[in-house]
C-alpha positions in Angstrom: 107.2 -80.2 151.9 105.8 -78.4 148.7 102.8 -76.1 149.7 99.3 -76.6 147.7 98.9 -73.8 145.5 95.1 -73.7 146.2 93.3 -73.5 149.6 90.5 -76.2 150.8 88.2 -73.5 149.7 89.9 -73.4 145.9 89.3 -76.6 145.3 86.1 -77.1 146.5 85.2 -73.6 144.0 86.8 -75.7 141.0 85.6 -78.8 141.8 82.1 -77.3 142.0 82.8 -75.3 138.6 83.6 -78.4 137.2 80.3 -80.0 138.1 78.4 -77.4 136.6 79.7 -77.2 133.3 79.9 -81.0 133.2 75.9 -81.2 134.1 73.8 -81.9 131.4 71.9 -79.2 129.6 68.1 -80.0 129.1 67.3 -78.5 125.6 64.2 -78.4 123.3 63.7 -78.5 120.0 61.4 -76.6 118.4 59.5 -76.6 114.8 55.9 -75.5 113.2 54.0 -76.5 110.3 51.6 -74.9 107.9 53.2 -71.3 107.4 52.4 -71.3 103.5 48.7 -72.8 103.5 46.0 -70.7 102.9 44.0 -72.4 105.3 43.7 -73.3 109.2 46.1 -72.5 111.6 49.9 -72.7 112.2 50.8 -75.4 114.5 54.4 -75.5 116.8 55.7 -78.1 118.9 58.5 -78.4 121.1 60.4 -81.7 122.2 62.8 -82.7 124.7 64.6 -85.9 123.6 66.1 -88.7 126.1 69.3 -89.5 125.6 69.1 -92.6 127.4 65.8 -93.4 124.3 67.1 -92.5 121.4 64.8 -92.7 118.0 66.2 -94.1 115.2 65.2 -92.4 111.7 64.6 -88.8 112.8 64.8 -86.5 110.0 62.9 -83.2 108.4 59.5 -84.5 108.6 59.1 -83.0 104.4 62.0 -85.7 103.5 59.7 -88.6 105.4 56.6 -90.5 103.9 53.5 -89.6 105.8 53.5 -93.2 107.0 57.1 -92.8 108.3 55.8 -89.3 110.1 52.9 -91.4 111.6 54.9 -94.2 112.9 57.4 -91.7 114.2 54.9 -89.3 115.6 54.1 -92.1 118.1 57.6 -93.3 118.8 58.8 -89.2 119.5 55.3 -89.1 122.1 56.5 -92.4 123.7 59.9 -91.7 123.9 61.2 -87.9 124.7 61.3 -86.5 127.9 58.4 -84.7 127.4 56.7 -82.8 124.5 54.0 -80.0 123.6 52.2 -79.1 120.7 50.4 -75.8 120.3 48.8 -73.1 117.5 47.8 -70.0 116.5 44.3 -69.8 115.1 43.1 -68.6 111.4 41.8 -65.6 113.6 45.6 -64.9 115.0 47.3 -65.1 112.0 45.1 -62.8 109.8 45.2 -60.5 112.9 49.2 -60.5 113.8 50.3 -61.6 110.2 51.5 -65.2 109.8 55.2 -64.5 110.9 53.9 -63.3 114.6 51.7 -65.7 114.7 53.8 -68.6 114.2 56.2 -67.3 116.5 53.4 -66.8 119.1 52.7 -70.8 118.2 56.4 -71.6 118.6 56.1 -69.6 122.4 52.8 -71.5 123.3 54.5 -75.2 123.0 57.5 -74.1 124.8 55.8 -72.8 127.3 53.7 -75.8 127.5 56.1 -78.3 128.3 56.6 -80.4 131.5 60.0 -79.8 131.7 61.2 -76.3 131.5 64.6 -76.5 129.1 68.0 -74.5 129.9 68.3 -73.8 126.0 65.7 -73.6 122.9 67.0 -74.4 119.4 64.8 -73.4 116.8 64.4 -73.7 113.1 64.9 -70.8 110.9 66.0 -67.4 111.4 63.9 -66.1 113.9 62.9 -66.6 117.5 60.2 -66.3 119.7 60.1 -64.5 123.0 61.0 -66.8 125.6 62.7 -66.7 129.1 65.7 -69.0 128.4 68.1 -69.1 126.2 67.2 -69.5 122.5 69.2 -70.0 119.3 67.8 -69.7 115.9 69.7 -73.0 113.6 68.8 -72.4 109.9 68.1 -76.1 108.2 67.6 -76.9 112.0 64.9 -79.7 111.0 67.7 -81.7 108.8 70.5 -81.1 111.9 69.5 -81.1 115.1 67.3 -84.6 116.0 65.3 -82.9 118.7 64.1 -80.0 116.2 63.7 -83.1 113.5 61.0 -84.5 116.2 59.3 -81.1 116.6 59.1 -80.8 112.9 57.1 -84.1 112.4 54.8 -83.5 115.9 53.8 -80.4 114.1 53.3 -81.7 110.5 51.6 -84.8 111.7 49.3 -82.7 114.3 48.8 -80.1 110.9 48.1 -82.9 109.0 45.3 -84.5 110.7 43.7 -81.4 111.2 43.4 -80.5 107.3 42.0 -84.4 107.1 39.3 -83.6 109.6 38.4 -80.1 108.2 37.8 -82.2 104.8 35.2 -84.0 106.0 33.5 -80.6 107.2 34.6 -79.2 103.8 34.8 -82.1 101.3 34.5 -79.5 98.1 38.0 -78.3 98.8 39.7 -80.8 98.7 41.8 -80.3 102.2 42.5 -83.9 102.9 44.9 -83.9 99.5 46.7 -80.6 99.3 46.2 -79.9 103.0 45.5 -76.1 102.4 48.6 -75.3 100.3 47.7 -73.2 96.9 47.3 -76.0 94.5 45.6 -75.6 91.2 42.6 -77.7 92.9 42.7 -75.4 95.8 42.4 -72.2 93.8 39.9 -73.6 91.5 37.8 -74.5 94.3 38.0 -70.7 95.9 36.7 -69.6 92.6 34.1 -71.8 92.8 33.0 -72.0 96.2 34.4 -69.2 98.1 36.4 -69.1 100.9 35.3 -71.1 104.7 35.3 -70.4 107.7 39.0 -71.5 107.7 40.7 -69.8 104.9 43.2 -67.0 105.9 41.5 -63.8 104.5 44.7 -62.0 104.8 46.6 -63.9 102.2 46.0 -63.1 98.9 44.4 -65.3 97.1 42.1 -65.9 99.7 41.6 -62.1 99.3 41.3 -61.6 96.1 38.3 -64.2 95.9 36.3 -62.5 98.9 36.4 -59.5 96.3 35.2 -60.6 93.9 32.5 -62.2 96.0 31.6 -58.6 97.0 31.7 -57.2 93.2 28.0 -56.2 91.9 
C-alpha cells in the first residue's frame, strides 16, 4: 500500500492555507473632492461595495451628469457594505497645505467606517497613514468601481455644501462654479473680498487679502 506523502497534520495546514487565501478580502475604495477650489473644505469618502449588490453605472463622478451623481449617491448609500464621508476644514488646509490636508480627509473616512477593510485602494499617487494595507491606483476613479463610488460620495457631499454656502454667500456665485477659479469667481474676490470660507493660503485668495490691506 502506497504511503501518504503528508501527515494528518499536513493536510489539515494546507487545507487551512487554502481557506485563507480563498477568503474574501474586504477592501475600500477611497476618493475626495474639492482639492483645486479656492473655497471650503476638502471632503473624502471611503466605500465598501457588496458584491452580492452590485451598482450598475459607476464611473468617475467628473464623467457623470450631476443628476446621474445624485441618483447614484443614493443607490452607493443603500447599497455598499458600509460607507463614510469626512473633511478637512478651510482652517486645516491653510494650516497643513491642501495636500496634508486631503490626505488627513482621506484618513478620517477610513477610519470612520463600520467595517474595518483588509486593503485600501486609493486614487492618485499618494496615501494616507492608515493601519492596513493601502495601495495608491493612479486613474483609480475610472478603474476600480468601489473608488468610482467614493469619488461621487465626495463630489456629491462637496457639491451640496458649495450650494448651501451660496445661499449664505449669494455674491459669489458658489452654487455655479462651486468654488473653482472661474472668471466669475475671481471677479467677485476683486469685488467683494474674500469670506469666511476662502482658502487664504492659495493665491489668488491671497493676493486679494493684499490688496485689501494696501493704503
Amino acid at each position: 500500500m502506497r504511503s501518504s506523502k503528508f501527515s494528518t497534520t499536513d493536510s489539515a495546514a494546507l487545507r487551512q492555507v487554502a481557506l485563507t487565501f480563498d477568503r474574501p478580502v474586504l477592501m475600500a475604495g477611497v476618493d475626495e473632492a474639492g482639492r483645486g477650489p479656492l473655497a471650503g473644505p476638502v471632503v473624502a469618502a471611503a466605500v465598501i461595495l457588496d458584491d452580492l449588490n452590485p451598482i450598475k453605472g459607476l464611473a468617475d463622478s467628473k464623467k457623470l451628469s450631476a443628476l446621474r451623481r445624485e441618483k447614484l449617491f443614493n443607490e452607493i448609500r443603500a447599497k455598499a457594505l458600509c460607507c463614510s464621508i469626512a473633511q478637512a476644514s478651510v482652517e486645516e488646509i491653510d494650516e497643513l497645505n491642501i495636500l496634508q490636508a486631503t490626505l488627513l480627509a482621506m484618513r478620517r473616512a477610513v477610519e470612520g467606517l463600520r467595517l474595518k477593510p483588509q486593503l485600501v485602494l486609493v486614487d492618485g499617487n499618494r496615501l494616507p497613514v492608515v493601519e492596513m494595507r493601502a495601495e495608491a491606483i493612479v486613474k483609480g476613479d475610472s478603474l476600480i468601481p468601489a473608488i468610482s463610488a467614493a469619488s461621487i460620495l465626495a463630489k456629491v457631499t462637496r457639491d451640496r455644501w458649495c450650494v448651501e454656502l451660496d445661499q449664505q454667500y449669494p455674491l459669489y456665485g458658489f452654487a455655479g462654479h462651486k468654488g473653482y477659479g472661474t472668471a466669475e469667481h475671481l471677479a467677485a474676490l476683486r469685488a467683494h473680498g474674500a469670506c469666511s470660507q476662502h482658502r487664504k493660503s492659495f493665491r489668488p485668495v491671497t493676493e486679494v487679502l493684499m490688496l485689501k490691506d494696501l493704503p
